[in-house]
N, C-alpha and C positions, 0 to 999 in steps of 0.2 A: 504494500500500500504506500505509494505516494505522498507527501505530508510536507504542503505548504508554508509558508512562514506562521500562521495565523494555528495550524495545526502543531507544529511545532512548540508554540506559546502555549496552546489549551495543554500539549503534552507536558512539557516541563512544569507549568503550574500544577498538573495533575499527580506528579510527584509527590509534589510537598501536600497537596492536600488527600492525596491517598495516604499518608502518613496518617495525618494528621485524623482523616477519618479510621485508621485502622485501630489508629489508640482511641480514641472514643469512642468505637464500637465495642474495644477492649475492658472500658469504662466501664459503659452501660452495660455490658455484660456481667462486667465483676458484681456491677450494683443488684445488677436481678438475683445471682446468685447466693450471694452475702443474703439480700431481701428475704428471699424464699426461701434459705439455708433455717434463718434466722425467725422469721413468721410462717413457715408452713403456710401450705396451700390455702386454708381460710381466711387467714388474715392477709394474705397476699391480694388475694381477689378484693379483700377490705380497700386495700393502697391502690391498683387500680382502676376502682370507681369511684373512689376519690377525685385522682389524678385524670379519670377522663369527664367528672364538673368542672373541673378547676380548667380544663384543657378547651373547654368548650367555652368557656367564659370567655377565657384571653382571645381564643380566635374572634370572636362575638366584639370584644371590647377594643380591637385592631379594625374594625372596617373596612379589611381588607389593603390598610395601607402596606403592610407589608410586600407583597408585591410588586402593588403601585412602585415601592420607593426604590427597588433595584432597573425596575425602566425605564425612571427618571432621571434618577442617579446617573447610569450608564450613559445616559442620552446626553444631558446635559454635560456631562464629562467631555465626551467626544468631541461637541465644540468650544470648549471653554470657558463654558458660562457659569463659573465657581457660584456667584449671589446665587443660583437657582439650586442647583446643590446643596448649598447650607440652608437656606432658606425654607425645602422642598424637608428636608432633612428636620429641621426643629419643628414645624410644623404637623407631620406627622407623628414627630414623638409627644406633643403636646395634645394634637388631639387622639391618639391611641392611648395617651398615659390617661387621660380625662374617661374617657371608655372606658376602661379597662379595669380603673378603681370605680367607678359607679356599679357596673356587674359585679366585681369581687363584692362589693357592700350586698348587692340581691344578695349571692350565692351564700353569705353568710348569712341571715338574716333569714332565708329559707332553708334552713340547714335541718331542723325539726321536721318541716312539711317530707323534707327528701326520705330523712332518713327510715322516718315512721312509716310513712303513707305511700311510697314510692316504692323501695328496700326494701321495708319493715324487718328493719335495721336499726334498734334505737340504739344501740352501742354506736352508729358512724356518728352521731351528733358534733361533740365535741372534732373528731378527725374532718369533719367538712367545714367546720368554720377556721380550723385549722389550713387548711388546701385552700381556703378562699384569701388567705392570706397571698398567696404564692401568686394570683391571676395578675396583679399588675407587675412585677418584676419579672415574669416570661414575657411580656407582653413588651416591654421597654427592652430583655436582651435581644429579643429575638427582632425590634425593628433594628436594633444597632448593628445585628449582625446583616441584614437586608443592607443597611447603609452603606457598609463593610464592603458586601459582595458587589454593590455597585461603584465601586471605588476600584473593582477587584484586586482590593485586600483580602483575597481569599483563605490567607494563615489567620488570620484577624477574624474573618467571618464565620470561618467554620470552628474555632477554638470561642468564640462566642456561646454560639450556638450549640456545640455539642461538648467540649470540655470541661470549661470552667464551672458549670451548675453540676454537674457526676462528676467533678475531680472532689469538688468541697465537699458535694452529699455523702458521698464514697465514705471518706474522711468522716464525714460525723456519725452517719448511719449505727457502725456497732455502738458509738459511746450511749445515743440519743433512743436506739432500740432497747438496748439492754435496762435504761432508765425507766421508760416509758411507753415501751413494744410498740404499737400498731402508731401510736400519735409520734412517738420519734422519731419512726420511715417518716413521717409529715413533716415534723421540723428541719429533718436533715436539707428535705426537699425547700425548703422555704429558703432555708439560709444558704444554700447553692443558688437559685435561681435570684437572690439580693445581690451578693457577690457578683453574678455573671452581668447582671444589670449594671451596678456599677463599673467595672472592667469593660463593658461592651461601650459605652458611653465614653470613657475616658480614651479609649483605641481609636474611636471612632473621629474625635478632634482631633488628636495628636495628627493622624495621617491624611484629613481632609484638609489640614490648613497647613501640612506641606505645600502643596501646591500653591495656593494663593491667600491674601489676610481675608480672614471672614469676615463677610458684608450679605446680607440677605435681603434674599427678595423672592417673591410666592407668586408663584402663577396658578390662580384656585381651580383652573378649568384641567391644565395639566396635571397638578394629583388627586384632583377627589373626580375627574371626567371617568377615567376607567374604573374607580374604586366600587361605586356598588358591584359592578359584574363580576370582579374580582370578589368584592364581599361573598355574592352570594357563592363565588367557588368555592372559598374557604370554607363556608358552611356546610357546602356541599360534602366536601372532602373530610370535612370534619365527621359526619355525620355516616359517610365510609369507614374511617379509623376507628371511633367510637360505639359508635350505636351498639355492637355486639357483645361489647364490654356490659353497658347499660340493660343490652335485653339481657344476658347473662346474670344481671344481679337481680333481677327480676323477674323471670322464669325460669332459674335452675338455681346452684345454690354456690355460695362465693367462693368454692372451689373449684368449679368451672367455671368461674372467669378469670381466675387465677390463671391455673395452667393455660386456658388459651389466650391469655395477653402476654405471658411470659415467653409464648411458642409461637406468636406474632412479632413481638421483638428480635424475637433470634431469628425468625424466617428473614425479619429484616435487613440482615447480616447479605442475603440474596445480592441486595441492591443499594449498598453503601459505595462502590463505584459509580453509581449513578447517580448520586449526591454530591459525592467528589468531584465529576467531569461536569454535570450540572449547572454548580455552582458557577466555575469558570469560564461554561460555553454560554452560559444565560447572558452576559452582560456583551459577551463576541457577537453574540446575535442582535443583541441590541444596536451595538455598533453597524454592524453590517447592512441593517435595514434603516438607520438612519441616515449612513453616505450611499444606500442603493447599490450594495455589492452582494445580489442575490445570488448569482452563482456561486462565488465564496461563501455563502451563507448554507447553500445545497450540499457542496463538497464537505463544509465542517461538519456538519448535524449529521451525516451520512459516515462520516469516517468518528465521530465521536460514538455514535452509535456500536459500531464494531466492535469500538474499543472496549465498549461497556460488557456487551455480550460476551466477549471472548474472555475477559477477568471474572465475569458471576458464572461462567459454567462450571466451573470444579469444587465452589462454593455451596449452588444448586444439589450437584452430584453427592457432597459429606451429607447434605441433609436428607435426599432422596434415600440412600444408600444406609445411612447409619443415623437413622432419626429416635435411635434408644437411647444410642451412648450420651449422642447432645444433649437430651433432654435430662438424662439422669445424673448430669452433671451439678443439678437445680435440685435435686434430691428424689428419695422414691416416690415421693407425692406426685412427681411431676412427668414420670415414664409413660402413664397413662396418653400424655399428648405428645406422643411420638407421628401418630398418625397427622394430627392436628398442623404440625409442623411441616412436615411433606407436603401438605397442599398446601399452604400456605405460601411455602417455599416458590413452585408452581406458577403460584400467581403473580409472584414479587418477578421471577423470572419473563415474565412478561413485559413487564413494566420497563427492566430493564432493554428489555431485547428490540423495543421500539422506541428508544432514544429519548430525547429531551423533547418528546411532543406538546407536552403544555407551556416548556418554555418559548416555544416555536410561536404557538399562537399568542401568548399573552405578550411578548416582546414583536409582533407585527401587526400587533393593534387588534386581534381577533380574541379579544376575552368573552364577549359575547357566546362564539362558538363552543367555548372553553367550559362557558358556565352552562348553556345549555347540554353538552355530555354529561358536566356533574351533576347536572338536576337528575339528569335519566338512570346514571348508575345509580347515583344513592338512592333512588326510589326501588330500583332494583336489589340494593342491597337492604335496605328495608324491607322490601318485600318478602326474598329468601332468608332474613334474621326469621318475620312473622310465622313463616312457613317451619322453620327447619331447626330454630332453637329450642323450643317447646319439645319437639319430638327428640331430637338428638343432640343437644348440648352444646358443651365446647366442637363437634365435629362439625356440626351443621352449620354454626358461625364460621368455623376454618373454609366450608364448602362454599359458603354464600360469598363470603369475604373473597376468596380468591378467584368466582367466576365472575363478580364484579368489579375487580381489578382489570381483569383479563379484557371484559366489554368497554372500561372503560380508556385503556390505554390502543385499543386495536379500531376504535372506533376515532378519538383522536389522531391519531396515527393516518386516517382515512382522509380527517378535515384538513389537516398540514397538504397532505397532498393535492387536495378541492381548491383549498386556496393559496398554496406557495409553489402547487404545481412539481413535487417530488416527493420519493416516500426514502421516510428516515432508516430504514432498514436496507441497509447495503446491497443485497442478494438480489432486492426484489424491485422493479420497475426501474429500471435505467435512464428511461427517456426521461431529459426534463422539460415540462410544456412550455 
């Protein structure tokens, strides 16, 4: 394979943030481990459905800027319009950080109605007003890390986002469980994701005002014009990642949702290359459709793609293959969702294998298209939870979950091609219109 100057960049950056994502896959894994080593399958599933309120909040209390701010970022970088950058940048985090604390206050506040009436779970009480702590500090690392990536400060963005909150939690986790059991997995998480907030913020000036002295200026059409659509992806997507969690704590019992969130994370392991390449090739494309160099823009997505597939196959393969040993790494609670993990595996393998397609649409102005997939999978993934959790548990969320991935990455996959006129899968449709 051939490989451009522009390829050569996504590659070398891809280095370091394959590093970078290997140790914080390393992270998150330790943490799951230690987690369910240390709370056993019940209380595990407790943390969880915690963390997928508290997850659901932050997205909900972002509006979607996050997105938004790495196609801005990107765009305005390109031609040097530093005021719109900073400007695009504090603006976002003011009105995500204002969101973001007004939902944590609901999420607390309703923490009785959830637990009781929802659960009927009154022991989460206390651990959900606890987790509602946590909604505006992910909400605040995770735009800085956006900022980050559109800067492509890629060491900065992805150590945001996936280190700094699981290096600290990591870290507190046995002191704050052993004290406290199921509310110290909660505190650990609280005080990692304040940390990474901080740190995300502090990264984020130091390298945006290399470049030129901060002066701001807001253009309200350019980041809040794409945000609802984006909003509603985010929802959408949320409502993908989650919902199964949530039917799980609700029609079966907190040990299956335990084991399958735990066996959803490591499937995740699938496609942490595609996080990595992502990251790097998202802000390329923005470039690329802002000076009109769509051919360059074809060949990249088309050869980053490869890249992706050929590093998750062996990955794929340990899970496929040996999906006892992984699991019972987590303990014997957890051998149960060996099955679980295979398909999931599966589905994440999909994901990977057709490229950066939603970064494809949202960074060429197609969020529209973007949001109407995510409407149709999650209602699809909603639908097979309704169907298939009730009867078969953690396996029938593994099932529903990953043949919703599958519609939703293979159907995007379709629209890149409708409207950029090539398909991000290397092997397949050569012509470009």
């Amino acid at each position: 394979m051939s490989l451009d100057i522009h390829m050569k960049e996504i590659l070398r950056a891809a280095t370091t943030a394959l590093s970078l994502k290997v140790f914080a896959a390393g992270l998150a894994f330790a943490f799951n481990v230690v987690l369910a080593r240390m709370l056993g399958a019940d209380q595990t599933g407790f943390y969880f459905i915690c963390l997928a309120l508290a997850t659901i909040c932050s997205v909900i209390g972002r509006l979607g800027l996050d997105d938004v701010l790495v196609k801005v970022t990107s765009a305005n970088k390109a031609v040097q319009s530093w005021q719109y950058v900073y400007g695009h940048f504090v603006a976002a985090i003011v009105i995500g950080g204002v969101g973001s604390a007004l939902v944590g206050v609901v999420l607390f506040f309703s923490s009785d109605y959830l637990a009781v009436t929802v659960f009927d779970q009154p022991q989460l009480v206390g651990a959900i007003k606890l987790m509602a702590l946590a909604v505006l500090p992910v909400s605040i690392y995770t735009l800085a890390s956006q900022g980050l990536k559109g800067l492509r400060c890629i060491k900065e963005s992805l150590s945001v986002l996936n280190v700094f909150a699981p290096l600290v939690s990591l870290a507190a986790l046995p002191v704050f469980v052993a004290w406290l059991g199921l509310d110290g997995s909660i505190v650990a998480y609280v005080v990692g994701a304040y940390f990474a907030a901080a740190i995300g913020i502090f990264l984020w000036y130091r390298r945006a005002t290399e470049n030129a002295p901060f002066s701001s200026a807001f253009n309200m059409p350019e980041l809040l014009g794409p945000a609802p659509p984006l909003f509603i992806v985010s929802v959408m997507q949320l409502i993908i990642n989650w919902s199964s969690v949530v039917f799980l704590g609700i029609w079966a019992d907190s040990a299956d949702a335990g084991i399958f969130r735990v066996a959803n994370r490591t499937a995740m392991l699938t496609s942490f290359i595609f996080i990595a390449i992502d990251s790097i090739s998202a802000p390329k494309f923005a470039e690329f459709i802002k000076t009109g160099n769509l051919m360059m823009l074809r060949k990249t997505a088309r050869q980053s793609c490869a890249l992706m597939a050929s590093i998750a196959g062996p990955v794929l393969a340990l899970f496929l293959f040996f999906p006892e040993f992984v699991m019972s790494v987590f303990g014997h609670d957890f051998v149960s969702g060996a099955t679980v993990l295979a398909i999931i595996a599966v589905g994440q393998f999909v994901n990977v294998a057709t490229g950066s397609v939603a970064s494809l649409l949202v960074m060429s102005g197609n969020e529209r298209l973007l949001r109407n997939d995510l409407i149709v999978s999650a209602i699809l993934n909603l639908l097979l939870g309704m169907i298939l959790i009730p009867k078969f548990g953690s396996l029938g969320a593994a099932i529903g979950l990953a043949l919703t991935i599958a519609f939703q990455n293979l159907y995007a996959t379709y629209l890149v091609y409708r409207k950029l006129g090539f398909w991000t899968i290397p092997f397949f449709g050569r012509k470009c219109l």
